[in-house]
C-alpha positions as CSV (number, residue, x, y, z in Angstrom):
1,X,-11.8,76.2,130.3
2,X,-10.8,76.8,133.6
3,X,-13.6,79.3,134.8
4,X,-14.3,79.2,138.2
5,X,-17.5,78.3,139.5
6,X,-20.6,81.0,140.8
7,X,-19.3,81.0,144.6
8,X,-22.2,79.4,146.8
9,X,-24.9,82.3,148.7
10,X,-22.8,81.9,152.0
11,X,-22.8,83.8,155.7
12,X,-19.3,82.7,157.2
13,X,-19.6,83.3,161.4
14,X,-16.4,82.8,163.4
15,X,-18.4,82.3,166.4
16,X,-17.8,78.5,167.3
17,X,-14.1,78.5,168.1
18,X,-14.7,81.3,170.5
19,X,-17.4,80.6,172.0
20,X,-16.3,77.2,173.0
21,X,-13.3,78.3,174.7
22,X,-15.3,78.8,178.1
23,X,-16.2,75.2,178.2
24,X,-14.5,72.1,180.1
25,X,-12.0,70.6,178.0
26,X,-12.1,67.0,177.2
27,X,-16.4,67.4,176.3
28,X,-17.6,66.1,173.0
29,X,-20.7,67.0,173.6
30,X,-19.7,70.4,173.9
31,X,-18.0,70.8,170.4
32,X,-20.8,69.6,168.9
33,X,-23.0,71.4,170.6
34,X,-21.0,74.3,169.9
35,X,-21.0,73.7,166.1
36,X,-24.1,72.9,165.7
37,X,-25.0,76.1,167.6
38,X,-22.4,78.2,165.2
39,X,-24.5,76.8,162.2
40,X,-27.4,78.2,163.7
41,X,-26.1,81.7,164.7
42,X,-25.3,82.0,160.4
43,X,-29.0,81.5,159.7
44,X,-28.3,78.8,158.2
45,X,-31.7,76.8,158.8
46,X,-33.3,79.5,157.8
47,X,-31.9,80.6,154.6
48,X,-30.5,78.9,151.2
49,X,-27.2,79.8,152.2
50,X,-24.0,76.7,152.6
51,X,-22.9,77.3,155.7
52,X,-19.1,77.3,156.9
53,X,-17.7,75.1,159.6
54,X,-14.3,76.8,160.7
55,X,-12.2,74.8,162.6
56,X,-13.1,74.6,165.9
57,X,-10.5,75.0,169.0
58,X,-12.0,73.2,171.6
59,X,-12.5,70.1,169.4
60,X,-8.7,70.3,169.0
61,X,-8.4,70.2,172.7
62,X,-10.9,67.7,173.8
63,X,-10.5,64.9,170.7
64,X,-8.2,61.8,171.5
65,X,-8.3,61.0,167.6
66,X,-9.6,61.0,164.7
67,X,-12.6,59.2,165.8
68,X,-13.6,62.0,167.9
69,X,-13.8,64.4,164.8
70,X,-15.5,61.5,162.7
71,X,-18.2,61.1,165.5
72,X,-18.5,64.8,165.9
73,X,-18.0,66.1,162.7
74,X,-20.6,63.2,161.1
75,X,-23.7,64.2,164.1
76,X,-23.3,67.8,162.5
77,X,-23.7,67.0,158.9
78,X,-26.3,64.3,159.7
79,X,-28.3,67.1,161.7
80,X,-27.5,69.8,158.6
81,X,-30.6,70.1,156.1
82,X,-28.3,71.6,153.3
83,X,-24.7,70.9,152.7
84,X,-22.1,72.6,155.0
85,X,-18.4,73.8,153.9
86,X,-15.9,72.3,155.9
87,X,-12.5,74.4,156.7
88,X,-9.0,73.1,157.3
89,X,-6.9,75.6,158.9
90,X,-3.3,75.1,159.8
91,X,-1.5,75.5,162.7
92,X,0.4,77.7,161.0
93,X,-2.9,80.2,161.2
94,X,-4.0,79.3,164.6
95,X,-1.4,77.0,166.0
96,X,-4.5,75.8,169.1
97,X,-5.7,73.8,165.3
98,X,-2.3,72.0,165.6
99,X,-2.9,67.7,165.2
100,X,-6.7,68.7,163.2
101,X,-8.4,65.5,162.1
102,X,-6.6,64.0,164.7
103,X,-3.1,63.7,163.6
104,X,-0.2,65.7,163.3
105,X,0.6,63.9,160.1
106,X,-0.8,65.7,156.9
107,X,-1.7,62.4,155.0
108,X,-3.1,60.8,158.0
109,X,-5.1,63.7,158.9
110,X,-5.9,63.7,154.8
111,X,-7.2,60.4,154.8
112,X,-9.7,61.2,158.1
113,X,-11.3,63.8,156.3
114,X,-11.2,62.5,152.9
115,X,-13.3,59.8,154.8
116,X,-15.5,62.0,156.2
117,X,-16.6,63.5,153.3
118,X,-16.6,60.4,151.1
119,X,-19.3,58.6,154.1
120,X,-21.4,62.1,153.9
121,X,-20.8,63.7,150.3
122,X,-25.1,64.4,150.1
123,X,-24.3,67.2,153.1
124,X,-20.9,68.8,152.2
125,X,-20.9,71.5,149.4
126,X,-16.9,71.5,149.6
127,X,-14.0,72.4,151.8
128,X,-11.6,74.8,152.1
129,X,-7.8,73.9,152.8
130,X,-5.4,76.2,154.9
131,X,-2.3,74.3,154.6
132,X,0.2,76.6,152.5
133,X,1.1,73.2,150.2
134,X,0.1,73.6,146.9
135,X,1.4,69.6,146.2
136,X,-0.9,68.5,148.9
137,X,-3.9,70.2,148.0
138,X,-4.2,69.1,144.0
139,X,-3.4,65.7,145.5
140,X,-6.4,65.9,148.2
141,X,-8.6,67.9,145.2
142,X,-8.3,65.1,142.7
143,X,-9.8,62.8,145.3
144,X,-12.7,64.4,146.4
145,X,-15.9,63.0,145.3
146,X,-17.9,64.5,141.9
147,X,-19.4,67.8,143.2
148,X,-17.6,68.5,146.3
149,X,-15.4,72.1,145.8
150,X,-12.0,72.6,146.5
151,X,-11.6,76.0,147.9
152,X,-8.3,77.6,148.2
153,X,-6.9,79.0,151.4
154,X,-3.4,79.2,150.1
155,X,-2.2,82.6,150.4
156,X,1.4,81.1,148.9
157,X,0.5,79.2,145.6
158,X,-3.2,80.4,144.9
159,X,-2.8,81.9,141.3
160,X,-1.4,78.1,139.8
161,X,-4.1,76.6,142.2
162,X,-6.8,78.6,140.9
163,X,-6.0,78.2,137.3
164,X,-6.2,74.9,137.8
165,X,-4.7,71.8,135.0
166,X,-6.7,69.5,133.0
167,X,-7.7,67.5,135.7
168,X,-9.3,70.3,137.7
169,X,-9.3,74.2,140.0
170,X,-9.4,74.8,142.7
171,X,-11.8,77.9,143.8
172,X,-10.7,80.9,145.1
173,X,-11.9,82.0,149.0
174,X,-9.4,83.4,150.7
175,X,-7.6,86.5,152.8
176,X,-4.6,87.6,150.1
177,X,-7.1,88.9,148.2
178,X,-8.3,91.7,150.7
179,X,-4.7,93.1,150.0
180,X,-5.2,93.3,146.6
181,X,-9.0,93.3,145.7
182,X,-8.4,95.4,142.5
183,X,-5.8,92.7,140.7
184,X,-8.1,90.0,141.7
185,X,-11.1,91.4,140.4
186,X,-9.6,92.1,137.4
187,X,-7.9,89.0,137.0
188,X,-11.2,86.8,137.5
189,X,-13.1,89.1,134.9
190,X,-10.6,87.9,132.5
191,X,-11.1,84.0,133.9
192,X,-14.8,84.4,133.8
193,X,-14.2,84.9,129.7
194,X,-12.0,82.1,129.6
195,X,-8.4,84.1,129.3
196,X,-6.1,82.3,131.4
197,X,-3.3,83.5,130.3
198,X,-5.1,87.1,130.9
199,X,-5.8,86.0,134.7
200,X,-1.8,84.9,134.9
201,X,-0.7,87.9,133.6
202,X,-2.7,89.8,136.2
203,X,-2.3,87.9,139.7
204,X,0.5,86.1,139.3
205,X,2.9,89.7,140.4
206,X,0.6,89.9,143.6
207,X,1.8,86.1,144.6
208,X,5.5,87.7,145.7
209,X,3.6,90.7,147.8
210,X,1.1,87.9,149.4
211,X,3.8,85.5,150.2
212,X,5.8,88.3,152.4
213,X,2.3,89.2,154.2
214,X,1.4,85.8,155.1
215,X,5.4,84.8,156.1
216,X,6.2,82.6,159.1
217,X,5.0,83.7,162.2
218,X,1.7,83.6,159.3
219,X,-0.6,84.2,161.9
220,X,0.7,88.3,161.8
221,X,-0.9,87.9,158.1
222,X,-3.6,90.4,159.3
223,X,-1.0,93.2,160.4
224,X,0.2,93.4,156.6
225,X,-3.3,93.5,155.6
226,X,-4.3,96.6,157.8
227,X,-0.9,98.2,157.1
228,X,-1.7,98.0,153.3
229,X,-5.1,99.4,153.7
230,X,-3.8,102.3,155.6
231,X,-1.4,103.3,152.9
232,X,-4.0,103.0,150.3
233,X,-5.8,105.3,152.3
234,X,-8.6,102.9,153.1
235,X,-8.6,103.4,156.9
236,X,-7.7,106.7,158.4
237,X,-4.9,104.6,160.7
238,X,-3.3,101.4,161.6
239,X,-4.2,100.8,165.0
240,X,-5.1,97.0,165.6
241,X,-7.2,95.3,168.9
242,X,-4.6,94.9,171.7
243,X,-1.5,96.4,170.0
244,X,-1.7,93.6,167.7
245,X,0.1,95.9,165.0
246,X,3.5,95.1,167.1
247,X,3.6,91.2,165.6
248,X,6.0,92.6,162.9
249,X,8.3,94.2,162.7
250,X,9.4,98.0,160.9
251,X,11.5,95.9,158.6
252,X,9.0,94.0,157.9
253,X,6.6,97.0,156.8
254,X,9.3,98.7,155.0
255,X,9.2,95.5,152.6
256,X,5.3,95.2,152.5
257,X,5.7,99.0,151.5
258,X,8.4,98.3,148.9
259,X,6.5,95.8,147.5
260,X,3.2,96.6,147.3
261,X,4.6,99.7,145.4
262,X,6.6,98.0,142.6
263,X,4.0,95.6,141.5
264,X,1.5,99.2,141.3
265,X,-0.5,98.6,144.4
266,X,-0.9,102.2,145.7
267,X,-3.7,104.5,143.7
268,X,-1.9,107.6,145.0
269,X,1.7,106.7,145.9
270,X,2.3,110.2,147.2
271,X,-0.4,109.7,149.9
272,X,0.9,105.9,150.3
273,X,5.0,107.1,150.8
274,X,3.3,110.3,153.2
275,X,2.3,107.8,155.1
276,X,4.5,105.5,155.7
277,X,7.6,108.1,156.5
278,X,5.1,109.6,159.0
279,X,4.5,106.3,160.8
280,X,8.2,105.6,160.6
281,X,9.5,109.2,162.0
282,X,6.7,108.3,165.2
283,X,9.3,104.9,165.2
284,X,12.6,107.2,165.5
285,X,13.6,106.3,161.8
């Protein structure tokens, strides 16, 4: 069957892409210094957890090709004592990733990390990709090596992805789900018994309501999240760091609220449509 995996014991820390923004662009040994360190602030030396390498800005910035992320990324998986996730995040998430690997090309950049992780499969668990192109990720999944994971980050395409075909799945670790955390757990309880079809039937209406959230400018995808959650009635307002709520727009809301209702999203839709009017009349609609 097509049962996912037990997801590894993991801590993911966000820590090196920020904290590397204070140093002098153009400094190798600063990225890796900075990754290395990031490894180290998830406990990871000193637990049996993978840890996760996010993509890291100021690598972006200071490599002059892919050489630079070989060189780097290789000196931090030579240093790790257990294997380390690697994460692929579009510029379409964090447009300071844009021309990762070294390229702007997708299969260029494909081929650099493919490379990577070919030359030092012993220290990487898997890798999670970011790109929102489903054909591009069963391509780069049927290449990795035996025993190196293929976790999802596409928030567009993840319920096929997931499901996998007969020559593989990929896993599922990604932010769509903390829209809908009640579909997805129900839908891998019926994967974890073998029910594909069960698992369809179940996540395959959330794709539609994902696909709006995590719509081009993507990197607003956390605005629909917290605007869901208030309307569940999982946070007592939608309020967001540094106005951040104001990267969509009302119309934009109005169809997160639409539909998230019609696939059954809202536990109590009276509190859920209370809500949302209220937050519209503040507007002036």
């Amino acid at each position: 069957g097509f049962a996912p995996h037990p997801l590894p014991d993991m801590k993911i820390e966000v820590g090196g892409s920020r904290r590397l923004l204070s140093l002098p662009v153009g400094s190798l040994s600063g990225a890796l210094k900075g990754l290395e360190d990031d490894l180290v602030a998830q406990g990871f030396e000193l637990s049996d957890r993978a840890g996760f390498s996010l993509g890291c800005r100021h690598l972006a910035l200071s490599a002059t090709g892919p050489d630079d992320y070989l060189e780097v990324y290789g000196r931090v998986l030579d240093a790790a004592k257990k294997p380390v996730i690697l994460h692929w995040l579009g510029s379409m998430f964090d447009p300071a990733l844009a021309g990762y690997w070294g390229s702007r090309s997708i299969p260029e950049a494909s081929e650099t990390v493919l490379g990577l992780i070919e030359s030092k499969k012993d220290k990487v668990a898997g890798i999670k990709i970011s790109l929102l192109d489903k054909d591009h990720e069963v391509s780069f999944r049927r290449r990795l090596p035996a025993g190196v994971r293929l976790f999802t980050g596409d928030d567009f395409n993840y319920a096929d992805l997931i499901a996998g075909d007969e020559h593989g799945h990929s896993d599922a670790l990604l932010g769509a789900f903390a829209a809908v955390p009640r579909f997805a757990s129900a839908a891998f309880a019926k994967l974890d018994r073998g029910d594909v079809a069960g698992f369809r039937r179940i996540l395959e209406p959330t794709v539609s309501l994902s696909r709006l959230i995590f719509e081009a400018p993507t990197q607003y995808y956390k605005v629909g999240v917290a605007w869901l959650s208030y309307l569940t009635g999982w946070q007592s307002h939608f309020r967001m760091l540094a106005g951040f709520e104001s990267g969509r727009s009302l119309v934009h809301l109005a169809d997160l609220f639409e539909a998230a209702n019609s696939i059954g999203l809202f536990p109590d839709p009276q509190l859920s449509a209370a809500r949302a009017a209220a937050y519209f009349r503040v507007q002036g609609l």
